[in-house]
C-alpha positions in Angstrom: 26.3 3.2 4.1 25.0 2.0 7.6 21.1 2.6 7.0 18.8 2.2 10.2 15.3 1.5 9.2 12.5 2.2 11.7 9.1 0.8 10.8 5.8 0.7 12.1 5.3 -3.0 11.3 6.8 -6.2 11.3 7.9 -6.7 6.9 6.7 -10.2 6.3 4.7 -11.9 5.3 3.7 -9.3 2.9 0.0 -8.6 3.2 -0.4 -4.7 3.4 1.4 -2.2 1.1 3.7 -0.8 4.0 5.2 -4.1 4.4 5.3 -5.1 0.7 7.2 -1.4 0.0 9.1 -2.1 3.1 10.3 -5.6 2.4 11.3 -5.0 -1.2 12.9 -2.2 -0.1 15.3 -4.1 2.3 16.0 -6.2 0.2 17.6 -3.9 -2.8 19.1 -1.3 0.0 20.7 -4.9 1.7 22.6 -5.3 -1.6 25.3 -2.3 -1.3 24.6 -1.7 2.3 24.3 -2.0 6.1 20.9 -2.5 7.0 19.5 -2.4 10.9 16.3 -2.8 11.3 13.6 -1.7 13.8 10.1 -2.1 13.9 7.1 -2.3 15.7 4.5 -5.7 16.5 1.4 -6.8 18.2 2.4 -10.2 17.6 6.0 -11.7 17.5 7.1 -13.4 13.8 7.4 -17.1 13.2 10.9 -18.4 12.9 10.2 -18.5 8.8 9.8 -15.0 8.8 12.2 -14.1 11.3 14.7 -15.3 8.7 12.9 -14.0 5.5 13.7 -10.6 6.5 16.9 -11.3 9.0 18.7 -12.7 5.8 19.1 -9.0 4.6 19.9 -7.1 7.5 23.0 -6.4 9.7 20.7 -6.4 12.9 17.0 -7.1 13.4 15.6 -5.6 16.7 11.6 -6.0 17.0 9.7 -4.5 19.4 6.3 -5.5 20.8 3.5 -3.2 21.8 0.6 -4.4 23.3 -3.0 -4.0 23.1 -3.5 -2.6 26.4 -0.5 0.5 25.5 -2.3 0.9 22.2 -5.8 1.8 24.0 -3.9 3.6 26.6 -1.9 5.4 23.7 -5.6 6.1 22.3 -6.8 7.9 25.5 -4.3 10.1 25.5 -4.4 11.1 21.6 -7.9 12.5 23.0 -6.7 15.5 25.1 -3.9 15.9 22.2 -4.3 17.7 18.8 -1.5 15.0 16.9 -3.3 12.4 14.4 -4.6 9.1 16.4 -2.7 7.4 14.4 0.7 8.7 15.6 -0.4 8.2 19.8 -1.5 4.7 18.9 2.0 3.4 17.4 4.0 5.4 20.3 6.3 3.4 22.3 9.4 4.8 24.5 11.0 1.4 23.9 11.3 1.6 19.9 12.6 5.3 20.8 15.3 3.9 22.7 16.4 0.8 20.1 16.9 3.7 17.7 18.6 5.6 20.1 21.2 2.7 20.7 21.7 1.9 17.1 22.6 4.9 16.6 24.7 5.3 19.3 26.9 2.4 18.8 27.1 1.9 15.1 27.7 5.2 13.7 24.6 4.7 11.5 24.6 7.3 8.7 21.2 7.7 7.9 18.1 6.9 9.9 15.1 6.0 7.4 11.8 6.3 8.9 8.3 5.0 7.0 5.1 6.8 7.6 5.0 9.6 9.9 2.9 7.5 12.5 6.2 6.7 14.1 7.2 10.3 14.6 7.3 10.4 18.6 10.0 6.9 18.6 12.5 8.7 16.6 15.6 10.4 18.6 16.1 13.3 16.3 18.7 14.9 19.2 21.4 12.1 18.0 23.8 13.4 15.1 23.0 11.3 12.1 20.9 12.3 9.2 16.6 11.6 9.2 15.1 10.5 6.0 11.2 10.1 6.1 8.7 7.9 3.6 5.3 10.1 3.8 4.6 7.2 1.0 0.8 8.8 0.5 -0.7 11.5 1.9 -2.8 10.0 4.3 -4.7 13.4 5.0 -6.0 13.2 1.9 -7.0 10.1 1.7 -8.6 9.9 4.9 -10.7 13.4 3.5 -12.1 11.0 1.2 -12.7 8.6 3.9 -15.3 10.7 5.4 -18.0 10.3 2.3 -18.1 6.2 2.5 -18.1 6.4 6.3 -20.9 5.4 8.5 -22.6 8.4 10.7 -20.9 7.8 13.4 -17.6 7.4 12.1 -17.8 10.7 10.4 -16.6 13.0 13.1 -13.8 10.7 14.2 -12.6 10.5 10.5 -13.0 14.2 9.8 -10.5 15.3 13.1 -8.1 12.9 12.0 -7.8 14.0 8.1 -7.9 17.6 9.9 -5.0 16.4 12.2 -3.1 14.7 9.6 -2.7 17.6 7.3 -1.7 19.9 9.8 0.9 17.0 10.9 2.3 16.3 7.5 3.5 19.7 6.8 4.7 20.7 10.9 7.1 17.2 11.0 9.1 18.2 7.3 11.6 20.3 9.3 12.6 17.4 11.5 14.0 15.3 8.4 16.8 15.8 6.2 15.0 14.3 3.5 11.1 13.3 2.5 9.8 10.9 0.2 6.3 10.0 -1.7 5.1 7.6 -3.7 3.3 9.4 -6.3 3.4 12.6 -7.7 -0.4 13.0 -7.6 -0.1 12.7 -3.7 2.8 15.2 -3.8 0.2 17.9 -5.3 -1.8 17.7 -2.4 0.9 19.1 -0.2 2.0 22.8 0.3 4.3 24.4 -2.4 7.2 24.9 0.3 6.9 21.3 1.4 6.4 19.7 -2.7 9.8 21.1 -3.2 11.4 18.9 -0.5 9.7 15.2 -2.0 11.5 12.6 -4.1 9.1 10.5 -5.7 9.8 7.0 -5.1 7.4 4.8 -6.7 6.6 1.1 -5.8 7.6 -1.6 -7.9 6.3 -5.2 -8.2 8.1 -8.5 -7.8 9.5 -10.6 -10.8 7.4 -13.1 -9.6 4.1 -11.9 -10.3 5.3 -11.7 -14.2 4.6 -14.9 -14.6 3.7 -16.8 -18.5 -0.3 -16.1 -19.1 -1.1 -20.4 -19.6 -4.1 -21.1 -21.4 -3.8 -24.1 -19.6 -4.9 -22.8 -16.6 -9.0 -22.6 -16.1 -10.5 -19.7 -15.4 -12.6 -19.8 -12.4 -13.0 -16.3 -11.9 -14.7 -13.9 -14.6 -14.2 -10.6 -12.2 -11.1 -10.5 -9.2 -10.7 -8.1 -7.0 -7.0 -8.2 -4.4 -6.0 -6.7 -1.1 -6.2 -6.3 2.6 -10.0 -6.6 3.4 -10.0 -4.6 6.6 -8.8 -1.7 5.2 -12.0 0.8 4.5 -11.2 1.9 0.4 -11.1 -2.2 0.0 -13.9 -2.9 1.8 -15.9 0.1 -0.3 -14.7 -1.5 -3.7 -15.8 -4.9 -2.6 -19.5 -3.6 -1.6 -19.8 -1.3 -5.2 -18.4 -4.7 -7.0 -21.0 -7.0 -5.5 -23.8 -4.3 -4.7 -23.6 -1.9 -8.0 -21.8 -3.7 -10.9 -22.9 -7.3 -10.5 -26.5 -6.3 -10.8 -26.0 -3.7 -13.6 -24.4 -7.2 -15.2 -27.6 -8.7 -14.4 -29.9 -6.2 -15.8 -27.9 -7.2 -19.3 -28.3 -10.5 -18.7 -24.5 -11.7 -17.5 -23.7 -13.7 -14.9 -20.5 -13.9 -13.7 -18.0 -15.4 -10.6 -16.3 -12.9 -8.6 -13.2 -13.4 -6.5 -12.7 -11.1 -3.6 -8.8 -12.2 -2.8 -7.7 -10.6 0.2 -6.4 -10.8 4.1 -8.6 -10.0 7.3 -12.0 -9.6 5.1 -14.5 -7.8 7.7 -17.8 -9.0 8.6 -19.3 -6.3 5.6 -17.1 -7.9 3.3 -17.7 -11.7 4.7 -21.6 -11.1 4.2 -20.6 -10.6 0.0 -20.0 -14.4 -0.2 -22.6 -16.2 -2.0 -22.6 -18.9 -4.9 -21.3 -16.2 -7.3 -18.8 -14.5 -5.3 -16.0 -15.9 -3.1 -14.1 -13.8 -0.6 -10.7 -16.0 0.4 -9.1 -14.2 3.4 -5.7 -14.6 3.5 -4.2 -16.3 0.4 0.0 -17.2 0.7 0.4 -16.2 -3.1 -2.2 -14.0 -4.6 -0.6 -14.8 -8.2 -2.5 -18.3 -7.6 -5.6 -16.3 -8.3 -5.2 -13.5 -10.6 -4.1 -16.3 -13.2 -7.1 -18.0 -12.8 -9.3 -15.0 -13.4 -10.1 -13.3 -16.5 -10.5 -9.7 -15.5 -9.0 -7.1 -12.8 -12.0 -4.9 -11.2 -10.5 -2.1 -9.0 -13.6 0.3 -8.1 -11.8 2.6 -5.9 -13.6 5.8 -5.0 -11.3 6.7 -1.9 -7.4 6.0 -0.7 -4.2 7.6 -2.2 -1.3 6.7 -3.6 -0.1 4.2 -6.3 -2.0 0.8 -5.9 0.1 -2.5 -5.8 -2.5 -4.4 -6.4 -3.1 -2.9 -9.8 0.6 -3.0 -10.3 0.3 -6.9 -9.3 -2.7 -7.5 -11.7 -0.9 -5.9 -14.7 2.3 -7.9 -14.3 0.1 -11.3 -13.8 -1.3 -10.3 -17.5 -4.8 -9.7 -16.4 -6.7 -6.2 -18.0 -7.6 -4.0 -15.5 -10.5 -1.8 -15.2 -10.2 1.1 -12.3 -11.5 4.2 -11.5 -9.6 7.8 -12.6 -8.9 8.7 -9.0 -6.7 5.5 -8.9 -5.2 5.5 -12.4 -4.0 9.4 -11.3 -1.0 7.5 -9.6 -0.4 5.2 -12.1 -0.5 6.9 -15.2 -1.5 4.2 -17.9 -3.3 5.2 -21.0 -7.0 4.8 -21.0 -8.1 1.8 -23.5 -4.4 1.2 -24.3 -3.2 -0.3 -21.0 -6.1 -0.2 -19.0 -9.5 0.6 -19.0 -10.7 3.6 -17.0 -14.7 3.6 -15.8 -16.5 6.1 -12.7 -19.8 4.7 -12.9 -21.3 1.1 -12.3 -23.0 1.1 -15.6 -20.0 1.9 -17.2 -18.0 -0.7 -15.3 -20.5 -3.1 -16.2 -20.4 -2.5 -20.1 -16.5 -2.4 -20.3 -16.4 -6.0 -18.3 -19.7 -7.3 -20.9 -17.0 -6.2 -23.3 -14.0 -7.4 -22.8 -15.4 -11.1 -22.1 -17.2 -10.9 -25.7 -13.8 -9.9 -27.2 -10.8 -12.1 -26.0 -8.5 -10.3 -28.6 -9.1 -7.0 -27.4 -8.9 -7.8 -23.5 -5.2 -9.8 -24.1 -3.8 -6.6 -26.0 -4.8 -4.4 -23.3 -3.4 -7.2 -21.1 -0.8 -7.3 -22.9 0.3 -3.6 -23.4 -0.6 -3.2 -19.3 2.1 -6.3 -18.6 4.5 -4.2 -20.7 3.5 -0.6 -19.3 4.5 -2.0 -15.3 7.7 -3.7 -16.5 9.2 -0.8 -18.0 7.8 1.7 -15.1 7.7 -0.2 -11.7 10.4 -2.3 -11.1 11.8 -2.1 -7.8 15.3 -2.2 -8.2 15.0 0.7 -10.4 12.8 2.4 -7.5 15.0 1.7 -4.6 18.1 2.5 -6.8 16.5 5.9 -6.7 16.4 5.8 -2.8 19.5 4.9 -2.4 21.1 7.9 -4.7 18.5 10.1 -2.1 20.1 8.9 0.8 24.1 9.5 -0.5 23.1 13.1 -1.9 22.3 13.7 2.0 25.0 11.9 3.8 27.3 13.5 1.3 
């Protein structure tokens, strides 16, 4: 098939989960097919990455918009009732890339991620239009509103409003509609569940890596992702702020890692003698096998978590919250370890640092639970069946 790819973001290097689903997904759909590839930038890619992600495509066209069309985008998503989101990444010239690919290529199926790019589709060309929802951001951003400041609140409420309404009035436009997670699918409308594939993410052969005793631990407690994004940055402040002193009040003292890009001044004010916040690391599987144990206190966000997926394959046990194991699915105590309370967090972590054994079977059984669930070419293989049951 000739597949045209439209994406909001430059794919590499892989720092946000948008990319990393995006980059792994180019590179299975590149092994039976014709990929051309559009997306969007503030900043154009080094020459190393130019090639990392033109080695599996037919054509590569890359598309800059600015910071000044962004803010003007912004004032005009004011007097609109479409999600923020979806006027900030609006640009005429992505819309007319598409347009030409299309055109001139006999593309059979346009695949666009994340509904944010809506308004740079051309949906009056004849080709079929497959969308990746991946989460669903209304929800998601509904739980936002609870961990935001005051005066974020009202901002973040009209756009989980406007999201939701958004989500379900697109569908119609696309021949095809993909999630992530079925737990994300459930927060949709009957008529619109019906329409979803589930496409999960997977995680890359390398982060399987051999679990070398070798290797010193620096870290007792690690914690992995982009550190500008709001659920990260509430995880990083219950981490250092809630479960570090309930491990003081039992008399444990332990070195965090807070491994992540773009760490925000609230997350940047963490760093002390016990806790180390990195900023951008090239390969995160540096640090999760020099740390002991994976603490994921998410309370808000959707969809499946990489990270966790990451951690698990890396051989680390993992202790999350229920709201993020609902994407997952691992057994509680088997393959990971399942707290919603910082006292709780803190006696599960006291635990599994007095009892090595128990810690690598759970390790162990959570390596195991990944490999046979999340593997991407077993995901994208998936995709790729969606997208011939709709060309036909």
């Amino acid at each position: 098939m000739k597949i045209l790819i439209a994406l909001s973001r430059f794919p590499f290097p892989i720092e946000k989960g948008d990319k990393l689903r995006a980059y792994y997904q180019l590179r299975e759909l590149s092994r039976n097919n014709e990929l051309y590839v559009v997306c969007l930038t503030d900043k154009m890619p080094s020459e190393e990455e130019l090639y990392e992600v033109k080695k599996h495509c037919k054509q590569l066209e890359i598309v800059q918009l600015s910071f000044f069309s962004r803010l003007i985008n912004l004032l005009k998503a004011i007097f609109s009732s479409d999600p923020f989101q979806v006027h900030y990444f609006e640009s005429s010239k992505m819309k007319d890339t598409i347009a030409y690919l299309i055109s001139t290529n006999n593309i059979d199926i346009c695949y666009v991620q994340l509904l944010r790019i809506f308004k740079n589709i051309p949906f009056e060309l004849p080709t079929k239009y497959y969308l990746d929802y991946m989460d669903a951001f209304s929800e998601g951003m509904k739980k936002r509103i609870q961990f935001s400041l005051w005066y974020e609140k009202f901002i973040v409420g009209i756009e989980a409003k406007r999201l939701r309404i958004f989500e379900e009035k697109i569908a119609s436009f696309f021949d095809g509609h993909s999630m992530i997670s079925q737990s994300d699918t459930d927060t949709f409308s009957e008529k619109l569940k019906e329409k979803l594939d589930i496409i999960p993410n997977g995680v890359s052969e390398d982060f399987f890596v051999t679990k070398t005793p070798e290797i010193p631990k620096e870290y007792d407690l690690i914690f992995t992702g982009n550190m500008g994004y709001h659920p990260n940055i509430q995880a990083c402040k219950y981490l250092v702020q809630e479960i570090l002193p309930a491990l003081k009040l039992k008399g444990v003292q332990v070195k965090i890692c807070l491994a992540g890009i773009d760490p925000t001044p609230e997350v940047m004010a963490l760093k002390n003698d016990n806790v180390t916040v990195t900023g951008y690391v090239k390969d995160m599987k540096d640090y999760l096998v020099r740390s002991k144990i994976f603490v994921a206190p998410l309370f808000s966000g959707s969809g499946l978590q990489n990270k966790l997926l990451e951690a698990m394959a890396a051989g680390l046990p993992v202790i999350t919250t229920s709201l993020t194991n609902k994407a997952l699915k691992a057994k509680d105590k088997k393959e990971i370890i399942i707290c919603n309370e910082s006292i709780k967090f803190a006696e599960q972590i006291i635990f599994l640092l007095n009892h090595p054994a128990e810690a690598s079977e759970i390790a162990r059984l959570g390596r195991l639970f990944v490999r046979e669930n999340y593997n991407w070419r077993a995901c994208n293989t998936l995709l790729e069946k969606s997208f011939k049951n709709i060309v036909g």
